[in-house]
N, C-alpha and C positions, 0 to 999 in steps of 0.2 A: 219689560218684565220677561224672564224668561220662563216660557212656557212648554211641557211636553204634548203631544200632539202622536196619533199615528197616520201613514199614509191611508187616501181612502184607496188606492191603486193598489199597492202591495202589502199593506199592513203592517208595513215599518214602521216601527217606534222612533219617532226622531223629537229634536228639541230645538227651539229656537228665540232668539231675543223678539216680542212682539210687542210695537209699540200701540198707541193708542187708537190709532186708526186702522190698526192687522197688519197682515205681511203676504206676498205673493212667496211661495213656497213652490221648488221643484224638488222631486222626490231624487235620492243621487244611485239609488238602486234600478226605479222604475223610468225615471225621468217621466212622471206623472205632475201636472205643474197645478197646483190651488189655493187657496185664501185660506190664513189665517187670521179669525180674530182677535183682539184685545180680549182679557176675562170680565166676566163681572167688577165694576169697585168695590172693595169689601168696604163691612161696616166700620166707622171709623174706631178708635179705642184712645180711649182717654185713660188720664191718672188720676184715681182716687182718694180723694187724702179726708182727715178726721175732723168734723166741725165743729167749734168753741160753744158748749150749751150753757146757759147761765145758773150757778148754783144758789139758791135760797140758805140763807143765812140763818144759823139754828141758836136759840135765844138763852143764853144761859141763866142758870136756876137761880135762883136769888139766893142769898148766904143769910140763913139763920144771924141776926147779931141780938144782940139783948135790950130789951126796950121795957117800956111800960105796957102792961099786962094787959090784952084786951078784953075787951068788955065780955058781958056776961051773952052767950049766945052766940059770942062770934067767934070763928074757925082757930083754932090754937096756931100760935105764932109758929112760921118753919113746914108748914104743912099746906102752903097755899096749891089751889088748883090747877094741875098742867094743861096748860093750851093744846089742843090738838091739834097734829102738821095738817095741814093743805092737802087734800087727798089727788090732787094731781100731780106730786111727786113721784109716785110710783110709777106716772106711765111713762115721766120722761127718762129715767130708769129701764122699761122697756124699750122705750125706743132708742138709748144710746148701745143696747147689747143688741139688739136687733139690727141697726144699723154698723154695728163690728164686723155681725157677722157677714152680713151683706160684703163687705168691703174686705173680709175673709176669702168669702165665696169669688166673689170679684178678680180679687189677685190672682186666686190660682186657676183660675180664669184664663189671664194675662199669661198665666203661666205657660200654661199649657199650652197657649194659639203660641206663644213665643217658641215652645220648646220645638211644637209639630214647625213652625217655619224651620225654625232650625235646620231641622233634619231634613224637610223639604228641599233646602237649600242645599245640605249638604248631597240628598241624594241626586239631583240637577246637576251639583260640581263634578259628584263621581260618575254621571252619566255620563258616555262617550259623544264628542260634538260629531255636528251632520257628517264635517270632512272624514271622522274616524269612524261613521257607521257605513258611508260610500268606503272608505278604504276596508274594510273588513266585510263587504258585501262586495267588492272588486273581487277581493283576495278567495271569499267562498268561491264566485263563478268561477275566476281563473282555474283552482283548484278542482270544479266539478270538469270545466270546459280541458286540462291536461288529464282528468280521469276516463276523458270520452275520446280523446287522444289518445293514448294506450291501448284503449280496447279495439281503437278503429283501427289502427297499426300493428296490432295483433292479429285483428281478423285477415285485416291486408295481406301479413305474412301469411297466415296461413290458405285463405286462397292463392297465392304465386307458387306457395309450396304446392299446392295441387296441380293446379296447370303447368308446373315444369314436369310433377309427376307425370300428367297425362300428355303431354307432350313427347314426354321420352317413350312412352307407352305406346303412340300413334307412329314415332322415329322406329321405334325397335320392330314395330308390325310391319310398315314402308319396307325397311330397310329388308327385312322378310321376306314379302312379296317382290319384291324389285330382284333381291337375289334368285328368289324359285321363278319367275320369272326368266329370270334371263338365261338361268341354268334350262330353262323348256327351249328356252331359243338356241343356247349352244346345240343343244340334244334334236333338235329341227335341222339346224345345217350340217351337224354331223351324222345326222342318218340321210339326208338329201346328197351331199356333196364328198362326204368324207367315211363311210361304210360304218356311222357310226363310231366316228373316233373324235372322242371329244374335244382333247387337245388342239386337236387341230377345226374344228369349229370354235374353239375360243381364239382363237390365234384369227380365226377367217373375221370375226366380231371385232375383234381389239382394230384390226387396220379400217372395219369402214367405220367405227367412232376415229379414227386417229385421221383419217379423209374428213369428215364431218368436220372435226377441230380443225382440221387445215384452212378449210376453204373459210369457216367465221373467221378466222386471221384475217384473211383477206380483206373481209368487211368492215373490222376492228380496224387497222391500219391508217393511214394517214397519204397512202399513197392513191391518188387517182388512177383509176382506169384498170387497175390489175385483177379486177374481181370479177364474176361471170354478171352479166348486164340480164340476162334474159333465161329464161327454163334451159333452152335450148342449149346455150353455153355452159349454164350448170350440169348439166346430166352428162356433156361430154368432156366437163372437167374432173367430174368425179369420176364418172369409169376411167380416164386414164391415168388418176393418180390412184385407185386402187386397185389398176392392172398392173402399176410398177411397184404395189408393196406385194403383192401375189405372189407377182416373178422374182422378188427380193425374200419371200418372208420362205426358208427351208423348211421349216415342219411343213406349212402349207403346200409347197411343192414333190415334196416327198410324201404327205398324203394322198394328194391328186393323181399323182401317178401310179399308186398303187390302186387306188377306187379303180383308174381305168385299165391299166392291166388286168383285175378283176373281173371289170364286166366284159371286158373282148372274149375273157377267156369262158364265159358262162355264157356267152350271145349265143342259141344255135342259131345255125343256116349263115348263107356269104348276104343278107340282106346288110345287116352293119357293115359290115366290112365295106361295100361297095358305097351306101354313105359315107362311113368316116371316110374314105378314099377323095370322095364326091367332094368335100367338106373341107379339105386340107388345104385346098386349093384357094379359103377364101378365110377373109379375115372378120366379117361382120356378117349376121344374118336378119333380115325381118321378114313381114310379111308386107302385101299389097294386093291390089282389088282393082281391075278393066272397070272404068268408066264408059267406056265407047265401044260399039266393035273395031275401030281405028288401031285398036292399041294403044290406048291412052292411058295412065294408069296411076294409080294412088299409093303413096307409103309417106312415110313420115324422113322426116329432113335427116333426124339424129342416126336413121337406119342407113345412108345413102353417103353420109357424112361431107366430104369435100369430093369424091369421086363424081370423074364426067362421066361414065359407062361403067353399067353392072350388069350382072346377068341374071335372067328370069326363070326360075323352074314353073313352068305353068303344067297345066291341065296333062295328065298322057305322057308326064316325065321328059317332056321335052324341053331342052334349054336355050333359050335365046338371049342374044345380045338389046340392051334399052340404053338410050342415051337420056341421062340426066338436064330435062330441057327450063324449069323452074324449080325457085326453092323460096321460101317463106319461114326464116326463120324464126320472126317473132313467134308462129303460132306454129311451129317445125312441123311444116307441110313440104314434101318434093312432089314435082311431076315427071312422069317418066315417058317415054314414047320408044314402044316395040316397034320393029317393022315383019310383025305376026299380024294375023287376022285373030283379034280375041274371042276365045271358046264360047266365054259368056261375058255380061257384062253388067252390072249393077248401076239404076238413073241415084243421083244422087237429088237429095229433100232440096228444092230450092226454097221451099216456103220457111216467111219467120217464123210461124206456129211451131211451136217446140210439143215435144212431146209430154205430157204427165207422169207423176210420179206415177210407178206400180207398173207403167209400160212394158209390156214383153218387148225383148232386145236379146240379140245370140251375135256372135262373133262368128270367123269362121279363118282358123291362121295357121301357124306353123309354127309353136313354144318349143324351145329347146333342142333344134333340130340334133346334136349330137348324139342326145339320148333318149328323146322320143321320136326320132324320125321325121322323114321328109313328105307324111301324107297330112291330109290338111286334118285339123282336128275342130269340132263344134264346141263351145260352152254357152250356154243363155245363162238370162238373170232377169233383172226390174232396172226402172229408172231409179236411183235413190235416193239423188238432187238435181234439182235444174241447173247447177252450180258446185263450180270445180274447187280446189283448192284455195285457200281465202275468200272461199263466195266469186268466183273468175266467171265472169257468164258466160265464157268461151265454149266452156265445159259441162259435159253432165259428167255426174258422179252415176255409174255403174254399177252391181252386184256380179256381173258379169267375171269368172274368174280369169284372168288372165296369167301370162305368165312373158319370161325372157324373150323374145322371137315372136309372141303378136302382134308388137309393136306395127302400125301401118295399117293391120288388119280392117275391115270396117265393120260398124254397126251395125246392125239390119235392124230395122222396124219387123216386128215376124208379121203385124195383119198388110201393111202394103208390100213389104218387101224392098223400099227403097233403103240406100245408105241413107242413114242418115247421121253419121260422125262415122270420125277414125280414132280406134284404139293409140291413145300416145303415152299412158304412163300409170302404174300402181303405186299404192303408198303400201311401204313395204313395212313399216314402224312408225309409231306412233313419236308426239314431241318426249314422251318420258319413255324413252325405246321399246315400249311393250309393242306387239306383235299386231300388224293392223289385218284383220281377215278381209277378203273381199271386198275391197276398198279399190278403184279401178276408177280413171278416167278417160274419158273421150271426148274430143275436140267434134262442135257441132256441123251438123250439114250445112247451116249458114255462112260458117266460118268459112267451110268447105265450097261449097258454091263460091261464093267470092273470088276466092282464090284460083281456082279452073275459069272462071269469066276471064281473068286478066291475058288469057292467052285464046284470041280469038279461034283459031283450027279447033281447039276445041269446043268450043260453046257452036260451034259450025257443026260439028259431028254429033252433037250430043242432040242437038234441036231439030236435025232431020232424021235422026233415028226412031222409030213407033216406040213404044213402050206398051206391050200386053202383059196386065198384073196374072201372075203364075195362080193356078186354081186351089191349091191350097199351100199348106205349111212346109207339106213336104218337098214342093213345089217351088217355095221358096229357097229352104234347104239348098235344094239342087243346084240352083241357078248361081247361087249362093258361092258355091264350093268349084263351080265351071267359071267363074269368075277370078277366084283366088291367084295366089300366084307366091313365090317362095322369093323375097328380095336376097340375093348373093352378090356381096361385097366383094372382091378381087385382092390377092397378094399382094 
């Protein structure tokens, strides 16, 4: 029998054939799965028909005919007495209209449970089956679940449309800053190098990115072995491939030339004169620092370069000849040995204990000798890592300002006064070329010790020499700067 029913999970109306024993039922909207039962038996319905009742026979009158006269007293002929009916005619009289009606009543009865099946039935047929109320309850989600599609693909767009907005918005500010940025840096080496001529500070920029590019080739490449292996190779690959764009680039050289005809011609007094003089004579300059009073002495490798003899401006403007006796390029250390008796002389830290961040530390060198001259110059600072470039333990990171020409120079500890590292290299720009301020490394006394043990004469001279720590700062200063020494490179 087919029966409607709704879910008890969703409240779908559905319909289904159920036989006598029920039916298991899953819902095709909810997939909610339950038991249907059979309905009640209805009562059953019979056919009515009219029952034969027996009729009593009505006695007809007797017919007057003509006779002999009756007697005297007796009832005149034609006139005899009517029998009266049986008085339970009447009831079976009501009861055959009473039972009409009954069977009246009855029928449309019949009628009517006939008619509502009917239409029962028919409304069952015009109900939509389980597969057509799943497919039309598919067809709603589908349609809710492509209405929530549009809207999420809407929103989509319209957040990507922001983020490329803010994107470009973050680009345009970059690209901003990067420009006023680097227009401050042209405007730095054109007031340093070029009297303020800008042209030729972008011109001095454009070649050391175009050096930068060169030497990543090198890395990019596919060829073995053509690339700088170690700092030390790098730093003398780059200066001479951007002393050959220098010599090559004309605005650059037609600036420079007028900056220093400029300043000769505004120098007073013959003190430049007799430096630049001094100065012409040599092609590299650094600084360095007496370990011994032997004349033993410190600079850096990259400052001393492949030359076996250079010359020393020490203490009192006096110049001597040192012969280049070791070199350490992993960690571009040279050793030098004068045959002077040194002014002063600096012990160097052999201990591992490294110094702490915030440490007072001072230099003591000779930056830029063409244009600041050949007297020793101080700068202090703090320690500001225990660790160089990439985290290199070699190194501390310095506040310390350095500059061209202190390369060599050493560190001082200001409360003992020992070396403890040599000045070897500032970071001059940052990886996204912004300006690096006081940004300065030095290669440690550990490093440094090391490297002086491997040449016995000295660790001879250094271990029977006293060491009395100087009484104060100024003290150290002194000793400091009686130490120093000007490295001069040769033609």
């Amino acid at each position: 029998m087919n029966v409607e029913f709704d879910c008890p999970g969703c409240q779908q109306s559905l319909s289904a054939d159920v036989p006598a024993a029920g039916v298991d039922v899953t819902c095709p909207a909810c997939n909610t799965s339950f038991h249907v039962d059979a309905p009640a038996a209805a009562l059953p319905t019979v056919k009515a028909r009219v029952a034969s009742v027996p009729v009593t026979p009505v006695a007809k009158s007797p017919v007057n005919r003509p006779g002999p006269h009756a007697p005297a007293g007796a009832p005149p002929r034609g006139k005899q007495p009517v029998k009266k009916a049986k008085s339970g005619g009447g009831k079976e009289i009501a009861i055959i209209v009473g039972l009409g009606l009954v069977l009246a009543g009855g029928g449309y009865g019949l009628w009517a449970a006939a008619s509502k099946a009917e239409e029962k039935k028919k409304a069952v047929a015009a109900a939509p089956s389980m597969q057509e109320q799943a497919r039309q309850k598919m067809a709603e989600l589908a349609l809710k679940d492509a209405e929530r599609r549009e809207k999420e693909a809407k929103e989509r767009d319209q957040m990507i449309e922001k983020n490329r907005a803010e994107i470009a918005q973050r680009e345009k500010e970059d690209a901003a800053r990067l420009a006023r940025e680097r227009d401050e840096e042209i405007t730095k080496i054109a007031d340093e190098y070029f009297r303020g001529d800008k042209v030729a500070g972008a011109e001095f920029l454009k070649e050391a990115e175009a050096v930068n590019s060169e030497i990543n080739k090198l890395f990019a490449d596919k060829i073995e072995g053509n690339e700088p292996r170690t700092r030390t190779e790098y730093r003398e690959l780059w200066n001479r491939l951007f002393a050959e764009r220098m010599k090559s680039n004309p605005v650059i050289a037609k600036a420079r030339a007028g900056a220093m005809q400029d300043f000769l011609s505004e120098t007073p007094g013959q003190g430049f004169t007799k430096n630049a003089e001094l100065l012409e004579k040599y092609t590299a300059f650094g600084s360095g620092f007496f370990i011994s009073p032997a004349g033993w002495l410190i600079t850096n490798r990259h400052v001393v370069r492949n030359a076996d003899k250079v010359d020393l401006r020490i203490s009192g403007e006096k110049i001597v000849s040192a012969k280049v006796i070791a070199r350490d390029q992993n960690n571009d250390l040279a050793l030098l040995k004068a045959d002077v008796q040194a002014p002063a002389w600096l012990p160097i830290s052999s201990s591992d204990k490294e110094l702490e961040l915030g440490n007072n530390v001072f230099t003591i060198g000779f930056p830029n000798p063409v244009v600041q001259g050949l007297e020793p110059k101080y700068t202090d600072g703090r320690i500001s890592s225990k660790a160089g470039i990439m985290d290199d333990a070699s190194f501390y990171q310095i506040s310390v300002p350095v500059q061209p020409g202190n390369s060599g120079g050493p560190l001082i500890d200001m409360e003992s006064g020992f070396a403890v590292g040599v000045i070897t290299l500032r970071l001059d720009r940052t990886a996204d070329g912004r300006a690096a301020d006081n940004v300065s490394y030095a290669l440690k006394g550990s490093v440094l010790h090391k490297f002086v043990s491997g040449t016995p004469e000295v660790g001879y001279s250094m271990k029977n020499v006293p060491y009395e720590k100087p009484a104060d700062s100024g003290a150290i200063i002194t000793r400091a700067r009686g130490s120093a020494a000007t490295v001069l490179v040769p033609n």
